[in-house]
C-alpha positions in Angstrom: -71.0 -40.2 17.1 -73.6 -37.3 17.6 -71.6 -33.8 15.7 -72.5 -30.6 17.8 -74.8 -28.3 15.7 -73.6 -24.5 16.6 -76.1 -21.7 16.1 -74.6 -18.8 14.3 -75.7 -15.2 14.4 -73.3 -13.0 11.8 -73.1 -9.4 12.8 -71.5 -7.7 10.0 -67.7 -9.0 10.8 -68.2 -10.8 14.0 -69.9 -14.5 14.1 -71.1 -15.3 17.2 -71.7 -19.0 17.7 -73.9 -20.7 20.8 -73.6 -24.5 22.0 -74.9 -25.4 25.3 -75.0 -21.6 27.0 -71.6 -21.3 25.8 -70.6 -18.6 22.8 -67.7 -18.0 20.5 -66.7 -15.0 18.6 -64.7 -15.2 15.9 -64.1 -12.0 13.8 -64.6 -12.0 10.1 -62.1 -10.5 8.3 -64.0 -8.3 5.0 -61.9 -10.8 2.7 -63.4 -13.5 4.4 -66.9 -12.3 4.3 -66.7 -10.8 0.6 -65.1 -14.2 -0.7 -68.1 -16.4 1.0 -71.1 -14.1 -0.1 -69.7 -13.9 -3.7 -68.7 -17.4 -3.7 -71.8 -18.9 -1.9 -74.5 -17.0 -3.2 -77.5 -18.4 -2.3 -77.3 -20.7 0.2 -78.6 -19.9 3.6 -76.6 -18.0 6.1 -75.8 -20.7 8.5 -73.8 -22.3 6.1 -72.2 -19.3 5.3 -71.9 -18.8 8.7 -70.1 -21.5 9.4 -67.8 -21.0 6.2 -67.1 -17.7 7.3 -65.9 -19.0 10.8 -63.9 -21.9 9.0 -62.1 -19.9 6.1 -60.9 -17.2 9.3 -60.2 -20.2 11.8 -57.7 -21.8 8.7 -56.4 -17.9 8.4 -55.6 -17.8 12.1 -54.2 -21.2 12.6 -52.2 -20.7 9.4 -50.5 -17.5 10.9 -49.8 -19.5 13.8 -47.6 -22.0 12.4 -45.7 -19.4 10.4 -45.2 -17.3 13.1 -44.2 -20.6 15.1 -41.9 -21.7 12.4 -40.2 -18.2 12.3 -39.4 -18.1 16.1 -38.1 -21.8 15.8 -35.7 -20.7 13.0 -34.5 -17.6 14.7 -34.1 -19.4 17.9 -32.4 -22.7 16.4 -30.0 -19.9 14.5 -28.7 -17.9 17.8 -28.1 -21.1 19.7 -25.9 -22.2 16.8 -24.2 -18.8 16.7 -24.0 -19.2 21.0 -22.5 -22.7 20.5 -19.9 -21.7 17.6 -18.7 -18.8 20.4 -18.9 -21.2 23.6 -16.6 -24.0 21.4 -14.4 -21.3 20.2 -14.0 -19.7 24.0 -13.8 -23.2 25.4 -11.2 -25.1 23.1 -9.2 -21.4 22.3 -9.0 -22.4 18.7 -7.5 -19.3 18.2 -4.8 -17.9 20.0 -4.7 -14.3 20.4 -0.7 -14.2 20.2 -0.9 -16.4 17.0 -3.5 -14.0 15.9 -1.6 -11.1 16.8 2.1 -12.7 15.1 -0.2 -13.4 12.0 -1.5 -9.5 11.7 2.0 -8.2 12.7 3.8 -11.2 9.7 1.0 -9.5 7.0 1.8 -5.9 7.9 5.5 -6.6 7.1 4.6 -8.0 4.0 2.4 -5.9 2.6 5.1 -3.0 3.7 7.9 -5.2 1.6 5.6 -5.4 -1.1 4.4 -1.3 -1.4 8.5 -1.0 -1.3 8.5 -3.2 -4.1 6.2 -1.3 -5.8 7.3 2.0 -5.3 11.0 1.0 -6.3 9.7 -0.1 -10.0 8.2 2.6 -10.3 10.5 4.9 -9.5 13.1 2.6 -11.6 10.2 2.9 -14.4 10.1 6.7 -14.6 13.9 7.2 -14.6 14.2 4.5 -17.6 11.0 6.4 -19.7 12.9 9.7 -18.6 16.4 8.7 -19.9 14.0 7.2 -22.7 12.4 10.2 -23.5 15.8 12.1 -23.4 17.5 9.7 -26.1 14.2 10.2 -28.8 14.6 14.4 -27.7 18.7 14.3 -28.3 18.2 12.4 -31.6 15.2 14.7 -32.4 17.1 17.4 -32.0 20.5 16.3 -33.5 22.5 16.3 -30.4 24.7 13.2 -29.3 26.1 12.6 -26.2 28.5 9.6 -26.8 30.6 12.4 -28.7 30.4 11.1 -31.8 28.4 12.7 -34.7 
């Protein structure tokens, strides 16, 4: 198995590469090109060349996939989110007069409740004020039971 040899030609960021009359640009990042000169220091420039054009073709290939992967996600997410609302329009799991019975049943009881509330309160502060009128008639020496 023969392996194409490529011809490279590295103009500052930009690689071009030529096999049989047709040519290939790929676009060196400065990373890229600072990373291969400082980690490849003297060997000859098609090699580094061809790093160069590696290193960015992992880069791009590797932003492909994640960029792949993140439409996949979002996609598999809003069909789930479409199928939950298409089962739930489809079977009417829930009512709207149940749902509407059920609000109207908890505004009733939170009304009882604040009732509640309010009554022992207000049964709270007329016990510490009856309270508070015992401990100021002893204080000050008067009795209402009419004995003394």
């Amino acid at each position: 198995m023969k392996i194409p040899s490529f011809n490279y030609l590295n103009f500052g960021e930009t690689i071009m590469s030529t096999e049989n009359s047709l040519t290939d640009i790929v676009r060196v990042s400065p990373q890229t090109n600072d990373l291969v000169e400082r980690e490849m220091a003297g060997q000859n420039d098609q090699i580094k060349a061809e790093t160069k054009a590696l290193v960015e073709a992992i880069k791009t290939r590797a932003q492909s996939e994640i960029e792949n992967a993140q439409t996949i996600s979002q996609d598999a997410y809003l069909n789930a989110i479409r199928s939950a609302r298409e089962a739930v329009e489809q079977n009417q799991l829930l009512d709207p007069k149940r749902i509407e019975h059920s609000v109207i049943m908890i505004q009733r009881d939170a009304e009882a409740n604040w009732q509640k509330t309010v009554d022992e309160i207000t049964s709270l502060g007329d016990r510490l004020q009856e309270a508070a009128q015992a401990a100021w008639d002893i204080l000050m020496g008067q009795d209402n039971s009419g004995v003394k």
